[in-house]
C-alpha positions as CSV (number, residue, x, y, z in Angstrom):
1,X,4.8,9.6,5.0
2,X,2.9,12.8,4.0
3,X,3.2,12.6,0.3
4,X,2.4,16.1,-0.3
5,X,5.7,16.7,1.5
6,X,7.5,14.1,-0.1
7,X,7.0,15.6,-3.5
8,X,7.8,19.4,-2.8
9,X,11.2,18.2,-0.8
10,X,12.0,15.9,-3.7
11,X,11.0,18.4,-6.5
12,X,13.0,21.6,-5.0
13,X,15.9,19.3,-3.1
14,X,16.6,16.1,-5.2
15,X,17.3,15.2,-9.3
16,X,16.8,18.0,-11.7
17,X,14.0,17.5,-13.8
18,X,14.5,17.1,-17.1
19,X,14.2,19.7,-19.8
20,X,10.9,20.3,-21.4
21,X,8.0,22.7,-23.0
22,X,5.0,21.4,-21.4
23,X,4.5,19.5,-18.1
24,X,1.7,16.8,-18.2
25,X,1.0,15.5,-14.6
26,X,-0.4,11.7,-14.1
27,X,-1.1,10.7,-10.7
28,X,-2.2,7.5,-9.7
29,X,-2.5,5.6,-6.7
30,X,-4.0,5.9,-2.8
31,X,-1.5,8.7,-2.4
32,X,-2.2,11.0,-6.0
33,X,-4.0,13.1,-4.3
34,X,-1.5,14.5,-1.9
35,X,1.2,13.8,-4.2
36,X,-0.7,15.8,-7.2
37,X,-0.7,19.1,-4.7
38,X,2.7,18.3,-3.8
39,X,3.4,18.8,-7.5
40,X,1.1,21.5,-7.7
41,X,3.0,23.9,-5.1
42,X,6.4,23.6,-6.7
43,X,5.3,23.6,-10.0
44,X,2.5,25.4,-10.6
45,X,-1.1,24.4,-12.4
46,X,0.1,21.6,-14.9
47,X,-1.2,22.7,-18.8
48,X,-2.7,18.8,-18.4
49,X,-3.0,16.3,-15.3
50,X,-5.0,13.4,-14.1
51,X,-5.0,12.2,-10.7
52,X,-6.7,8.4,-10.3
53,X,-7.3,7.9,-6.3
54,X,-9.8,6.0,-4.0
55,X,-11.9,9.0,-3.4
56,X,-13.6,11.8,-5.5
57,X,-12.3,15.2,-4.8
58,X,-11.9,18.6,-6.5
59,X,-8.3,19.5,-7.7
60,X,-8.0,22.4,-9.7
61,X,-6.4,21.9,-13.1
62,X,-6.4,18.0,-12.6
63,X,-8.9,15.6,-14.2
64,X,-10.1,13.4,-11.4
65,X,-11.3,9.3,-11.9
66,X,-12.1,7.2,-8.6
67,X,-10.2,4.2,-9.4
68,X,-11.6,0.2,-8.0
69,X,-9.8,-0.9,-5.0
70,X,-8.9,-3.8,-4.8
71,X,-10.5,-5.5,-7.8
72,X,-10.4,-3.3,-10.8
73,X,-14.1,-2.4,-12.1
74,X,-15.8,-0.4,-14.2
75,X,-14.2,3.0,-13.0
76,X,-10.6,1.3,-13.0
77,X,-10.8,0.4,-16.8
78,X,-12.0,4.2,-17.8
79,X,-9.0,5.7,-16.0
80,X,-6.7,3.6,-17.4
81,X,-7.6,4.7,-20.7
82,X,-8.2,8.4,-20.0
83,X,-4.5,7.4,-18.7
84,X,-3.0,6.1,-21.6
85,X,-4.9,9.0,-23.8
86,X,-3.3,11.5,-21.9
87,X,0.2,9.9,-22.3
88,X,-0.3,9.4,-26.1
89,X,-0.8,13.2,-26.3
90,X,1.8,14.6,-24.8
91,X,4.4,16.2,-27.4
92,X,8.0,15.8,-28.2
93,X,9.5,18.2,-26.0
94,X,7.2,18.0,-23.4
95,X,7.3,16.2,-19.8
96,X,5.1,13.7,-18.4
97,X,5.7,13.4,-14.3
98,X,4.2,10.3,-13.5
99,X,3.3,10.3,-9.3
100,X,3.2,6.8,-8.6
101,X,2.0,4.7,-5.3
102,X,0.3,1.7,-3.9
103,X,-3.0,0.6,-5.3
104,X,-2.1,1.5,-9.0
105,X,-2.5,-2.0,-10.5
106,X,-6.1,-2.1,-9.7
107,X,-7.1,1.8,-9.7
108,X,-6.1,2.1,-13.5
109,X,-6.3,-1.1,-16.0
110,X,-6.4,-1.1,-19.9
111,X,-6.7,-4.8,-21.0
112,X,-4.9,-6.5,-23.9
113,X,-6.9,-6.9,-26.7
114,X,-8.7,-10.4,-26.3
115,X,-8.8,-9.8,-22.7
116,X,-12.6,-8.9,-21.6
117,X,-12.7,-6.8,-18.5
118,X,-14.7,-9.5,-16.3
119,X,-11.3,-11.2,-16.9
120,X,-8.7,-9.0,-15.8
121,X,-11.2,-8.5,-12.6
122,X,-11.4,-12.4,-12.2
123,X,-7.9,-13.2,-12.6
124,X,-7.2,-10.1,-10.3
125,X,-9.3,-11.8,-7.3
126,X,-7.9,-14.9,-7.2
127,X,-4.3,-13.9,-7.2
128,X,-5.3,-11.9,-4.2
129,X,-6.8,-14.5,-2.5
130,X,-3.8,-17.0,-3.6
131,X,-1.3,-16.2,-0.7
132,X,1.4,-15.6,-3.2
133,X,3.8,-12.5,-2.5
134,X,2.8,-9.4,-4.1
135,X,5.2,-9.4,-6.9
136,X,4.2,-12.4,-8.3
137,X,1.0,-11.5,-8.3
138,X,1.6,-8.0,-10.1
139,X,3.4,-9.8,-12.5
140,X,1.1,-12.1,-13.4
141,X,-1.6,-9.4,-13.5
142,X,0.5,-7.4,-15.9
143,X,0.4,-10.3,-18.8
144,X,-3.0,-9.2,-19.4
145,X,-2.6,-5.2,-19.2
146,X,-1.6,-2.6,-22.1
147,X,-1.0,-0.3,-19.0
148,X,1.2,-2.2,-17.2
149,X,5.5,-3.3,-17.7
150,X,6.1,0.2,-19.2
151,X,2.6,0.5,-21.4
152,X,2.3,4.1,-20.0
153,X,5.9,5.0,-21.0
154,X,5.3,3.5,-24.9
155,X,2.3,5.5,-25.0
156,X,3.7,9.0,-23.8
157,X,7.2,8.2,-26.0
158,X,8.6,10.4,-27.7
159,X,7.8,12.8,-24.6
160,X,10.1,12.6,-21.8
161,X,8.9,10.6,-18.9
162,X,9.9,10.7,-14.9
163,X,8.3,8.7,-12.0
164,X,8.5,9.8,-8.8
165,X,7.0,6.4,-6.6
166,X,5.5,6.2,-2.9
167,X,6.4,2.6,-2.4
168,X,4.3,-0.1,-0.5
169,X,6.0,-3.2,-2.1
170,X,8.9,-5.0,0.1
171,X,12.0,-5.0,-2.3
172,X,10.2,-2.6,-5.4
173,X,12.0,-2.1,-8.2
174,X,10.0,-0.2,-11.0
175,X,8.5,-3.0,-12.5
176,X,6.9,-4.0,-9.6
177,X,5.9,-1.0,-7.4
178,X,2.4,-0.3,-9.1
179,X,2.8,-3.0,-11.4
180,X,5.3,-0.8,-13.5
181,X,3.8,1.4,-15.4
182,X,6.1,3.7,-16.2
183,X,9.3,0.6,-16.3
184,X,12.4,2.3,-18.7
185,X,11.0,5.5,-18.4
186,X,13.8,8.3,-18.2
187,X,13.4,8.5,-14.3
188,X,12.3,6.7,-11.8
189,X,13.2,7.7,-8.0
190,X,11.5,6.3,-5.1
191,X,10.7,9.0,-1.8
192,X,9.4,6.5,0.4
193,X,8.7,3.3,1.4
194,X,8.3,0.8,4.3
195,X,11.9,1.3,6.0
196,X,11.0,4.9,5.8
197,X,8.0,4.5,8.5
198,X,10.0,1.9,10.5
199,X,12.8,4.0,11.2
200,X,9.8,7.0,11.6
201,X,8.3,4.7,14.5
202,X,11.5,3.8,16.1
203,X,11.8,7.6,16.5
204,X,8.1,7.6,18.0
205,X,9.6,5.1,20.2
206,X,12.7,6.4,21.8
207,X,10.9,9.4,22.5
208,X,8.7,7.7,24.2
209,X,11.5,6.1,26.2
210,X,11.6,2.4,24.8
211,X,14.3,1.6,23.0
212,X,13.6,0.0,19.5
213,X,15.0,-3.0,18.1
214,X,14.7,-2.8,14.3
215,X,14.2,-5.8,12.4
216,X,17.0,-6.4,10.4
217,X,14.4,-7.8,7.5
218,X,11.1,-7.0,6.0
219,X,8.4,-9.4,7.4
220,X,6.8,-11.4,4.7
221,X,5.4,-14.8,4.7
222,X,2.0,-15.9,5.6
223,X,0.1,-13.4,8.0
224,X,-0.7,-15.9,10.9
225,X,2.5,-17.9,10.9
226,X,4.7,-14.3,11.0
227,X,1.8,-13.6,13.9
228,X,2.6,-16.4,16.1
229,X,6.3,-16.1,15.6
230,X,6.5,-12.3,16.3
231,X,3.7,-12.7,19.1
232,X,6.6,-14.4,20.3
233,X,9.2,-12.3,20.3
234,X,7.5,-9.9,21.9
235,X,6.7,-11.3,24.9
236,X,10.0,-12.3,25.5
237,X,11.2,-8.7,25.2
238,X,12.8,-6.7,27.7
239,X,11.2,-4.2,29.6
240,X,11.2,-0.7,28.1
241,X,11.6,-1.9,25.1
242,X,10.1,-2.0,21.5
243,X,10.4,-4.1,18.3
244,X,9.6,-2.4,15.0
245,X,9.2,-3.5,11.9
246,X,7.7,-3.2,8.2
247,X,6.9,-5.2,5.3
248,X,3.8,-6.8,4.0
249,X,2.7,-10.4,4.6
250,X,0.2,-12.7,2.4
251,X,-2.6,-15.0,3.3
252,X,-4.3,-17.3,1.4
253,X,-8.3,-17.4,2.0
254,X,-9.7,-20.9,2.3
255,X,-13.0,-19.4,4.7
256,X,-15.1,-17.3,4.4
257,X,-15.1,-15.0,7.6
258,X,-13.8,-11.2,7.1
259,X,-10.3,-9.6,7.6
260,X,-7.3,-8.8,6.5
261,X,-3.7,-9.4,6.7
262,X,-2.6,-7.0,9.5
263,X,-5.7,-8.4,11.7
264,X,-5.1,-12.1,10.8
265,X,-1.0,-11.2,12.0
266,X,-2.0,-9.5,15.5
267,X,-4.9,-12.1,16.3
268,X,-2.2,-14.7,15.9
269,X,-0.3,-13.2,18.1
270,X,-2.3,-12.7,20.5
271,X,-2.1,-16.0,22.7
272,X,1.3,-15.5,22.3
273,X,1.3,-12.4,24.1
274,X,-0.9,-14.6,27.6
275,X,0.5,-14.0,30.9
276,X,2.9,-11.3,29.8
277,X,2.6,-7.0,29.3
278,X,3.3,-7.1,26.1
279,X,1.5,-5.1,23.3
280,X,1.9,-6.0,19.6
281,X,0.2,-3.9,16.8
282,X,-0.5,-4.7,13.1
283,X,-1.3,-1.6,10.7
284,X,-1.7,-1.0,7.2
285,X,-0.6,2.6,6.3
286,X,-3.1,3.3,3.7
287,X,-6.1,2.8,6.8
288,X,-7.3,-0.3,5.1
289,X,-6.8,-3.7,5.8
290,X,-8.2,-6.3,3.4
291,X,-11.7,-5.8,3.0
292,X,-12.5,-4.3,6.3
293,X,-12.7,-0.4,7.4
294,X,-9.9,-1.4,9.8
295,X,-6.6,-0.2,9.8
296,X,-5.6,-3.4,11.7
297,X,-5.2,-3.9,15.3
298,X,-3.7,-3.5,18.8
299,X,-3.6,-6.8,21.0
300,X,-2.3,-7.6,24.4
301,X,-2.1,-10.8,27.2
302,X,-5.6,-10.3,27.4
303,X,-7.2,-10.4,23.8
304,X,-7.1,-14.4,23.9
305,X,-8.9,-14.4,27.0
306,X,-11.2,-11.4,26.4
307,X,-12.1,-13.5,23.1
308,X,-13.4,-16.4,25.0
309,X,-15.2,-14.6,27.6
310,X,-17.6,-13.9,24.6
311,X,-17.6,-17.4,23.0
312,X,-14.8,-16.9,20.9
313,X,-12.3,-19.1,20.1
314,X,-9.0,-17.7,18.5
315,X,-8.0,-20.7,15.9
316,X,-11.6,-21.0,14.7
317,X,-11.6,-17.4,13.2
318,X,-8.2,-17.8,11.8
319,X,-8.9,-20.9,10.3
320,X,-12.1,-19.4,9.1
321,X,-10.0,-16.2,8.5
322,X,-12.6,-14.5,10.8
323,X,-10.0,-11.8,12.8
324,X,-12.0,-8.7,11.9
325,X,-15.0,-10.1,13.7
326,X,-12.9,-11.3,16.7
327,X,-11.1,-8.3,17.1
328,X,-13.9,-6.1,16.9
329,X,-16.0,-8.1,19.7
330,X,-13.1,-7.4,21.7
331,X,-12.6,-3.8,20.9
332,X,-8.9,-4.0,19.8
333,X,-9.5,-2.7,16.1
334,X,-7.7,0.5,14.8
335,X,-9.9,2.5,13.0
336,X,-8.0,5.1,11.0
337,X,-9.9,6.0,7.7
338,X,-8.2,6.3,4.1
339,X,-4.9,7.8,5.0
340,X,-4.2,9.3,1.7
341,X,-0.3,7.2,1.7
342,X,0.6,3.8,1.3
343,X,4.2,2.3,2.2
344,X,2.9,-1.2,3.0
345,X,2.4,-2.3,6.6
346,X,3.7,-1.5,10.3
347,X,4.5,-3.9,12.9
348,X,5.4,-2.6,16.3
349,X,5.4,-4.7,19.6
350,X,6.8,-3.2,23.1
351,X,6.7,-4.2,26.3
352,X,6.1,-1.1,28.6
């Protein structure tokens, strides 16, 4: 998933990239960073880039803006239109690579006019916190966005424009992954996404000696049903054995505890997992679930029980979505740190 990889392989081994004077680089998401160097090395310094990421950091010959995550603010809005100034003045002949991954549609926003920032942010929230699937929600959010459903292609026309994506949406197609920026833009080619780590971990797996089971579809739906249902599954697993899968599930907050949506999964399946040696795990790949600094979490027969042992009951803090503070009583967090790549989440269960 290293995206600085991704780009150089892609760049040097995969389409030709399309004629041009001048290269203009735009990078935008929780894996521009990596994906701006990986540019960088094959390339060369661009004459012009930006790079709008979660973190501030010095690229040479890049333009840097630390974008909002997950609610666009203040910082969001002036990258999107340091974005969109950039695109407008690109020339003719020239080429703007546009280095696309999750986290766009909030790190870089340009309202429509009669749209007041406090809006976009507002509407933004509660679509997060609606439980509907992420593409509904990105495009819903792009209604109210110059930036988004190909704004960043109109502006850089009559320039060429090619997309190269890191994708964390299940099922992307342009307009969704990012909330389409760059849609009818003269290339668009996806390096990665959540099948891509799936078939990375059952890798991991067999040599490890289990044998994986893939999924045969993403898993989406809401976090704590797809918990108790793949809690499950895994502890009626063979022994040796793993079950790996990807996707990205929703929930929709009703409480007011803290978590996230790889948390909420694994603590439902915890007491799912009782009186067996099964192991289920629940990660974001960016290092950030919800609005936690966990990644998500590793749970076992014994999380249920470990709970209680402390007071804790595990259908109060779902109800209250409440996992991050029962899994981190128990110790069962993952605690990665921004990643720098996104593809969406990891679900892996085995039973050693």
């Amino acid at each position: 998933m290293d995206p600085e990889r991704l780009v150089v392989d892609h760049l040097r081994l995969g389409s030709p990239i399309p004629e041009h004077n001048e290269i203009m680089v735009l990078a935008i998401g929780k894996a521009a960073a990596g994906m701006a160097r990986g540019a960088v090395r094959e390339l060369g310094i661009p004459t012009q880039g930006i790079v709008v990421c979660p973190v501030e950091l010095d690229l040479p010959g890049f333009d840097v803006f630390v974008g909002n995550h997950p609610i666009p603010g203040a910082e969001s809005f002036e990258a999107g239109r340091h974005l969109m100034d950039a695109a407008s003045a690109a020339g003719p002949d020239d080429l703007v690579l546009v280095l696309l991954s999750g986290g766009a549609s909030a790190m870089a926003e340009v309202p429509v006019p009669g749209v007041s920032q406090q809006q976009v942010s507002d509407v933004t929230s509660s679509l997060l916190t609606s439980g509907r699937p992420i593409a509904e929600v990105n495009e819903r959010r792009s209604a109210l966005s110059v930036l988004k459903r190909g704004g960043l292609t109109s502006a850089a026309r009559p320039a060429r424009v090619m997309t190269l994506a890191i994708s964390d949406v299940v099922d992307a197609g342009p307009e969704t992954i990012g909330s389409g920026p760059t849609t009818g833009c003269d290339v668009f080619e996806v390096l990665a996404d959540g099948a891509t780590a799936s078939r990375a971990a059952a890798t991991a797996c067999r040599e490890a000696g289990l044998r994986p089971e893939m999924l045969t579809a993403p898993i989406t739906g809401e976090a704590s049903r797809v918990g108790r249902r793949l809690g499950r599954s895994a502890g009626e697993l063979a022994g040796h054995t793993a079950l790996v899968g990807f996707g990205e599930t929703t929930v929709r907050v009703r409480g007011t505890g803290r978590g996230g949506r790889n948390q909420e999964l694994a603590l439902a399946a915890a007491p799912e997992l009782e009186g067996t040696s099964a192991l289920l795990g629940s990660i974001g790949t960016d290092g950030i679930d919800g609005p936690t600094d966990n990644a998500g979490a590793i749970v076992d027969g014994t999380t249920a029980e470990r709970g209680e042992a402390l007071g804790l009951d595990v259908a109060a803090h779902l109800a209250n979505h409440d996992s991050a503070t029962f899994l981190e009583a128990v110790g069962d967090v993952i605690v990665t740190g921004p990643t720098g790549t996104n593809v969406g989440d990891l679900v892996v269960a085995m039973r050693p």
